[in-house]
C-alpha positions as CSV (number, residue, x, y, z in Angstrom):
1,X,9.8,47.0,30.9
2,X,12.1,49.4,31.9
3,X,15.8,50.1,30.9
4,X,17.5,49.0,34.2
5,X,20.1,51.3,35.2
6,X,23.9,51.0,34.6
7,X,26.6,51.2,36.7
8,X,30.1,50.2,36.8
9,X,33.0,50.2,40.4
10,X,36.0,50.9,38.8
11,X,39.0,49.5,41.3
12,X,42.2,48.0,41.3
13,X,42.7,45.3,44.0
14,X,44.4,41.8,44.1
15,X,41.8,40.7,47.4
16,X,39.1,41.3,49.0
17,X,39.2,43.4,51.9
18,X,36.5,46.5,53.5
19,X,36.1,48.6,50.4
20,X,36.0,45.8,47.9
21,X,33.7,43.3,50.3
22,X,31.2,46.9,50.5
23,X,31.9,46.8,46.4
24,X,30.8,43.4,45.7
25,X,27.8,43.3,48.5
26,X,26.5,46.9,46.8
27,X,26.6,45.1,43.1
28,X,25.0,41.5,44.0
29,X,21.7,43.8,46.0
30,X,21.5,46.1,43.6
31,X,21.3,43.4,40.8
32,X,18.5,41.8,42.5
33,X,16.7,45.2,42.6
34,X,17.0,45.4,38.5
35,X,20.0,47.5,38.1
36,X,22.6,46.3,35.8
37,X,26.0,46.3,38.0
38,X,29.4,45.6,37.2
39,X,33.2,45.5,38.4
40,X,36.0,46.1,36.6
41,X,39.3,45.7,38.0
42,X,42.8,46.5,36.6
43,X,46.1,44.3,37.8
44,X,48.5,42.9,36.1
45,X,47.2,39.3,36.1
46,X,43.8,38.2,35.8
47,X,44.3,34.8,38.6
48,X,43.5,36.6,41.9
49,X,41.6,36.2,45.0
50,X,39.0,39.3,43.9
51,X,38.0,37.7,40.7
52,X,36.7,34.3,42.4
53,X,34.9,36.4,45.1
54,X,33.0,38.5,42.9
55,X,31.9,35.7,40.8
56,X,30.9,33.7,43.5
57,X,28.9,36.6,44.8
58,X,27.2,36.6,41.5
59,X,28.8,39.8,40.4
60,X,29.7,40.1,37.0
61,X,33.6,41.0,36.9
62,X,36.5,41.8,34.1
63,X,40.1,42.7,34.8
64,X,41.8,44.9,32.3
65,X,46.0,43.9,32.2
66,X,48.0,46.6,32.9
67,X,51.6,46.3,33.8
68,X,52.4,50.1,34.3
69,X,52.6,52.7,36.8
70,X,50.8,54.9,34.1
71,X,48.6,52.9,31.9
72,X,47.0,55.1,29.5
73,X,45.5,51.7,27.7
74,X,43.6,51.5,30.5
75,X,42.1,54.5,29.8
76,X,41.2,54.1,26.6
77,X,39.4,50.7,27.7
78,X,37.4,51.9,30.1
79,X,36.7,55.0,27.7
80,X,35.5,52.2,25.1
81,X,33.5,50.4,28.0
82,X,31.8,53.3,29.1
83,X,30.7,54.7,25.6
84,X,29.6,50.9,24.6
85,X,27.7,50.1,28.0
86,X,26.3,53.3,27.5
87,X,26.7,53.4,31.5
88,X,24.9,56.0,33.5
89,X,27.1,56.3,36.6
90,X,30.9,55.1,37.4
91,X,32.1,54.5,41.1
92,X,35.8,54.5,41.9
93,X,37.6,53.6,44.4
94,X,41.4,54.7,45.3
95,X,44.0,57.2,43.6
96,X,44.9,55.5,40.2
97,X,40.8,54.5,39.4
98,X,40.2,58.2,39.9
99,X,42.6,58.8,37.5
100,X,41.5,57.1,35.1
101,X,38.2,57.6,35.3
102,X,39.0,60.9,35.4
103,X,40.4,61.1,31.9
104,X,38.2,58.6,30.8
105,X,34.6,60.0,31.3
106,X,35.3,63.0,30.2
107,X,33.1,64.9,27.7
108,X,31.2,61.7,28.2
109,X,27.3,62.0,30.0
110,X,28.4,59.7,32.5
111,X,28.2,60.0,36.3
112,X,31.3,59.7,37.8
113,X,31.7,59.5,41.6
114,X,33.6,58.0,44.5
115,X,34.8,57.2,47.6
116,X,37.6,58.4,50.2
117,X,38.1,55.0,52.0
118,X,41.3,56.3,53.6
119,X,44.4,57.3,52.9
120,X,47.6,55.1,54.5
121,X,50.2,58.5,53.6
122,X,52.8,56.1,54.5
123,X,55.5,57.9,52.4
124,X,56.3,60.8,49.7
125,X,55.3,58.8,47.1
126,X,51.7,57.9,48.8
127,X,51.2,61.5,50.0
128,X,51.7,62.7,46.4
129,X,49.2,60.4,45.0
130,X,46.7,61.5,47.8
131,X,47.0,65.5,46.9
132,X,46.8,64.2,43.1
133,X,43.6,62.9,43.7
134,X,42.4,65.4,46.1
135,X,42.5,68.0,43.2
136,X,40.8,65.0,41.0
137,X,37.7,64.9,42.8
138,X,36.8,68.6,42.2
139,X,35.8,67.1,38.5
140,X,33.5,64.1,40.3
141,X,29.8,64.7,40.4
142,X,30.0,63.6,44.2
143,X,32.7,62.3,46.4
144,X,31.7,60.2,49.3
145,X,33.4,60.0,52.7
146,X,33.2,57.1,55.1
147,X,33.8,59.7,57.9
148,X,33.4,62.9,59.7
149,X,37.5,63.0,59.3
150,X,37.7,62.4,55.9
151,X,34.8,65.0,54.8
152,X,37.1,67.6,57.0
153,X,40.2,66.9,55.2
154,X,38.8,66.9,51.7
155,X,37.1,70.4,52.4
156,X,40.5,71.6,53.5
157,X,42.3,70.2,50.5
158,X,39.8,71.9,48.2
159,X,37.0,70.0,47.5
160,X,33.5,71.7,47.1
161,X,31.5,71.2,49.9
162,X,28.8,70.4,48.0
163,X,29.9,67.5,46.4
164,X,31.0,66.0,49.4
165,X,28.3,63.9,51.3
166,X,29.4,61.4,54.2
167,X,28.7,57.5,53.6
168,X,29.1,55.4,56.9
169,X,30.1,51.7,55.8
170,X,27.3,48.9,56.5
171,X,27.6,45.2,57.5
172,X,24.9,43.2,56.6
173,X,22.3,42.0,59.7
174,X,19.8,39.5,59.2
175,X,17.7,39.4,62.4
176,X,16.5,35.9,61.6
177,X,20.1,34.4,61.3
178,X,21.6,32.3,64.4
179,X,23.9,33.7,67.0
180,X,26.5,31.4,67.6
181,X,26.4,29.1,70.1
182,X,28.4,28.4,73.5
183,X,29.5,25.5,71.4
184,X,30.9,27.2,68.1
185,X,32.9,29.8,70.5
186,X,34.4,26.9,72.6
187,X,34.9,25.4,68.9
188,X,36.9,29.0,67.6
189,X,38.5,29.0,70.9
190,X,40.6,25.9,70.4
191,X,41.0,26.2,66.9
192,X,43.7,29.3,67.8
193,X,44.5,28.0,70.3
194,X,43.1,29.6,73.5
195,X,42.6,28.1,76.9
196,X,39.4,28.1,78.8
197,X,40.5,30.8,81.3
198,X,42.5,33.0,78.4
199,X,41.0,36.9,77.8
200,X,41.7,36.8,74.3
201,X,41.9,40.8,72.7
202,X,41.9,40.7,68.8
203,X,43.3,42.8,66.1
204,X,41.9,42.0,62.7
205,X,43.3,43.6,59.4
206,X,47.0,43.3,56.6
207,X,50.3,43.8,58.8
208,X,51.2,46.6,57.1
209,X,52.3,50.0,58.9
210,X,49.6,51.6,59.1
211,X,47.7,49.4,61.7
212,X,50.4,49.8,64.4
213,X,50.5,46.8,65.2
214,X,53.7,47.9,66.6
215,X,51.9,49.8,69.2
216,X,49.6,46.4,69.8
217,X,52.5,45.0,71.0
218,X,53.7,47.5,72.5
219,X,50.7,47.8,74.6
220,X,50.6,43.6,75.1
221,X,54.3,43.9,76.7
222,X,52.3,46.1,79.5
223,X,49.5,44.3,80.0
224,X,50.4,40.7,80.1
225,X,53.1,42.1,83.4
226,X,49.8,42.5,85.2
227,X,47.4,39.8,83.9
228,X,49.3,36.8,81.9
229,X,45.7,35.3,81.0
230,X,45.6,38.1,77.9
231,X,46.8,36.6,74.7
232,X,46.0,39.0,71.9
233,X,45.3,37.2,68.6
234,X,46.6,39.2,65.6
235,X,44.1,38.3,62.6
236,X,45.9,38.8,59.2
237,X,48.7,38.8,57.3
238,X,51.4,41.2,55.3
239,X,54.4,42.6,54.8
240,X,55.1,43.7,58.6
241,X,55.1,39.9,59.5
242,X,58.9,39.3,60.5
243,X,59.2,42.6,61.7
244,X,56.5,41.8,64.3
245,X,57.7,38.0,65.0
246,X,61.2,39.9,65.6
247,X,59.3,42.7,68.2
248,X,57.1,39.8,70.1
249,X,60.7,37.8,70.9
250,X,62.4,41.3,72.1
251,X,59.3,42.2,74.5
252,X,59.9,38.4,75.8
253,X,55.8,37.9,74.9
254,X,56.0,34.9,72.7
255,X,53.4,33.0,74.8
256,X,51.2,35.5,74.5
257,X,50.7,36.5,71.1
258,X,49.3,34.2,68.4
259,X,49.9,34.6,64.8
260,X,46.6,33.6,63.3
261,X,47.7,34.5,59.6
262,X,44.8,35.2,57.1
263,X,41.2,34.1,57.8
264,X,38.8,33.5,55.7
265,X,35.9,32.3,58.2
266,X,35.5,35.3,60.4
267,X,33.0,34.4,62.5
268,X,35.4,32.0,63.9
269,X,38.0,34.7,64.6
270,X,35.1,36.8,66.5
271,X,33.8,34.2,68.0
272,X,37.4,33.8,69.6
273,X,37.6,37.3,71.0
274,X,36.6,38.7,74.1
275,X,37.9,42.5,73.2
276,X,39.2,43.7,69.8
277,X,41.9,46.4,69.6
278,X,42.4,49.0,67.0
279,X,45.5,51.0,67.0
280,X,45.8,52.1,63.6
281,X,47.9,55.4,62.6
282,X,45.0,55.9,59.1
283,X,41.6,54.4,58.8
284,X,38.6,55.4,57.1
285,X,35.7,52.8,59.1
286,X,37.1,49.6,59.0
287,X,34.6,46.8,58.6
288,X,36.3,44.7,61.7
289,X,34.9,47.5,63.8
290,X,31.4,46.7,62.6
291,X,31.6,43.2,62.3
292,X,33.1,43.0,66.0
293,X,30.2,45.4,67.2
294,X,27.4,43.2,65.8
295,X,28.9,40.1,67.6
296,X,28.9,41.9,70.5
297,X,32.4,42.6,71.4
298,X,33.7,45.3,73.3
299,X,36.1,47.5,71.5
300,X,38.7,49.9,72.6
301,X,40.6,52.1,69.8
302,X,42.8,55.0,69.3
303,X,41.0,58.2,68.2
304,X,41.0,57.6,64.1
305,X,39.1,58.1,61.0
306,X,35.7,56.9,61.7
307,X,35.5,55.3,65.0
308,X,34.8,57.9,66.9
309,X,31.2,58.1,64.6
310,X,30.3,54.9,66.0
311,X,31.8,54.2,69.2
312,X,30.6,57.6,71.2
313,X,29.9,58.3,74.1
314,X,30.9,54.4,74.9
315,X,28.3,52.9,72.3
316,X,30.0,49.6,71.9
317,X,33.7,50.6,73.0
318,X,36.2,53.2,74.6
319,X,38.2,56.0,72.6
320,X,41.6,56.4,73.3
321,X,42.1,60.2,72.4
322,X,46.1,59.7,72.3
323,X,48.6,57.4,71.3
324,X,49.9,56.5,74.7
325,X,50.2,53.0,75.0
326,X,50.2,52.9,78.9
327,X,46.4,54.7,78.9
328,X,45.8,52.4,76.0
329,X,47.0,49.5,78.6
330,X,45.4,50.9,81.9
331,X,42.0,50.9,79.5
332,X,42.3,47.7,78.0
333,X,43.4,46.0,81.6
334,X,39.8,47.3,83.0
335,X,38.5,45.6,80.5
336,X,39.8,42.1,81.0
337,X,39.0,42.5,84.5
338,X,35.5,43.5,84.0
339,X,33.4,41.2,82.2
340,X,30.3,42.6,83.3
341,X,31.7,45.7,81.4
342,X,32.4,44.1,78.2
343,X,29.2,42.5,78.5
344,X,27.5,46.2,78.9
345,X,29.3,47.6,76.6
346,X,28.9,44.5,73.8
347,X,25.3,45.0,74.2
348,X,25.3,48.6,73.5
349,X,27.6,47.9,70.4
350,X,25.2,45.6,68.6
351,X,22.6,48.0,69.1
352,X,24.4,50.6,67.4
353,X,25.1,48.5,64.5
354,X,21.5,47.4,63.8
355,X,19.8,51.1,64.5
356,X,22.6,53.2,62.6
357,X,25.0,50.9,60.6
358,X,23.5,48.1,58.7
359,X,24.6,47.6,54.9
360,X,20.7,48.3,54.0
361,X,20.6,51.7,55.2
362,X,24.0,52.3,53.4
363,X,22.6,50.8,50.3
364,X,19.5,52.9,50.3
365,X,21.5,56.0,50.9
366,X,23.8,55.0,47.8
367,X,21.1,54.5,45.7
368,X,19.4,58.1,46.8
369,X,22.4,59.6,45.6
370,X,22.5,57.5,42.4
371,X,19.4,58.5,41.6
372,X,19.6,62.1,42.0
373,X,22.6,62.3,40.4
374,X,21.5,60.7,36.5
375,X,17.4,61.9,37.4
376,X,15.9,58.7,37.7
């Protein structure tokens, strides 16, 4: 019987969001193909959300303690790990697991690669960590970007163009599984609280900067003046909570925004929507966008990271090539006025998904590359 191959996601997360849900999915299908797949996470407590995800994914997961901006302990435990697994590859993910697995596969015949997820460059501090691991992955045997954007600004920051290859994101589709019904959406509509003649437009993802949800609102203040039907669910939770309770009482749109906090049954929140929104400042491909598509909902976004890779040329949504929140509002109000649009351009999204962006094709892709890289 064969050695099965080795390979360890080095990340550091308290939750589970896009990257580490892409994480976790990768490791359980690649452990039913025979590999031997691991995650290790460093935080500075071992009782998080991420831990009691992977395991109940199957996934086998450790957390290495650190309590310091710099933890060269760390390093020397994943040094350890890697030596003692005898691992073929690593995969990390973000600017301080580059680091340190950096420093500790070195001289070491493991595989190290990655992935550019995104970068948030929300301040000096950020931004210096970003051009730190910029320079970092000219040492990695392959950097991956989730992308077009994100290959562009790597090559222009210095990394070889050969060791960049672009990696769209996946969401798993089953054919066989059930659509929901008339009933389940009626049943997600009440449980935030919609009426039967409500447009609901969604915005899923942390309230942290940024996601704009500034500009949501922003853009909700215009609408709702027009068409008082539109209630735009905000899906998520964060930092940038008060600030946007304070915002929604100033633009005097309290009845038409609901705070839905943090789901963890999704389906229900898409089955709530009509439209989703995404106005983020930084994104690599976010997951929502996917996930929306495949349920067939229209979206409409600004012109970042990824989306433009997947909704062209109106497969699934409208591009909104410049922050201006009244062409962002004239959009969006065509929208709600239009189902027959949504409808038409729903259809088109789910197609897109299944032909171009399921999590199989992104897994085969992965596994090409892992392959090639340690010769197996």
């Amino acid at each position: 019987m064969p050695t099965p191959l080795k390979l360890i996601h080095v990340i550091s997360a308290n939750d589970v969001f896009g990257p580490e849900k892409t994480t976790i999915n990768e490791c359980r299908a690649l452990i039913k193909e025979g590999w031997d797949c691991q995650i290790i996470n460093f935080w500075d407590t071992d009782d998080i959300p991420i831990r009691a995800k992977a395991e109940a994914a199957g996934v086998p997961y450790r957390c290495i303690i650190s309590h310091k901006r710099f933890d060269y302990g760390v390093v020397a435990e994943l040094k350890k790990t890697f030596e003692e697994t005898g691992c073929d590859l690593v995969h990390s993910h973000g600017y301080k697991s580059d680091l340190y697995c950096h420093l500790a596969a070195r001289r070491l015949p493991t595989k190290t690669v990655t992935t550019i997820h995104g970068w948030t460059s929300e301040n000096l501090k950020v931004r210096l960590y970003e051009k730190m691991q910029a320079f970092i992955w000219r040492f990695y045997d392959r950097v991956f970007a989730v992308s077009r954007q994100y290959r562009d600004i790597a090559i222009k920051k210095g990394v070889p163009h050969n060791k960049l290859h672009i990696l769209y994101n996946g969401i798993i589709y089953d054919p066989k599984a059930p659509r929901s019904s008339t009933e389940d959406k009626q049943q997600a509509r009440k449980k935030f609280g919609l009426k039967e003649d409500d447009i609901s437009i969604g915005i899923v993802g942390r309230l942290s900067i940024e996601k704009a949800h500034d500009f949501y609102l922003e853009v909700a203040a215009l609408v709702v003046k027009e068409q008082p039907q539109a209630k735009f669910l905000i899906i998520g939770d964060g930092l940038q909570y008060e600030p946007l309770k304070k915002q929604v009482q100033q633009l005097g749109i309290t009845d038409n925004v609901i705070f839905a906090g943090h789901v963890d049954d999704m389906q229900s929140a898409y089955d709530a929507m009509e439209i989703e929104a995404i106005c983020s400042h930084r994104e690599g491909l976010p997951n929502a966008l996917l996930e929306a598509m495949l349920n067939e909902i229209p979206v409409i976004s600004v012109a970042v990271g990824g989306v433009p890779d997947v909704v062209e040329d109106e497969q699934g949504g409208i591009i909104i090539n410049n922050r201006d929140p009244k062409k962002f509002a004239r959009k969006l109000k065509h929208l709600i006025e239009s189902a027959e649009l949504r409808q038409q351009l729903g259809v088109k999204g789910r197609n897109q998904i299944k032909q171009n962006f399921t999590f199989q094709r992104r897994l085969e892709l992965v596994t090409q590359h892992y392959r090639e890289l340690i010769g197996a």
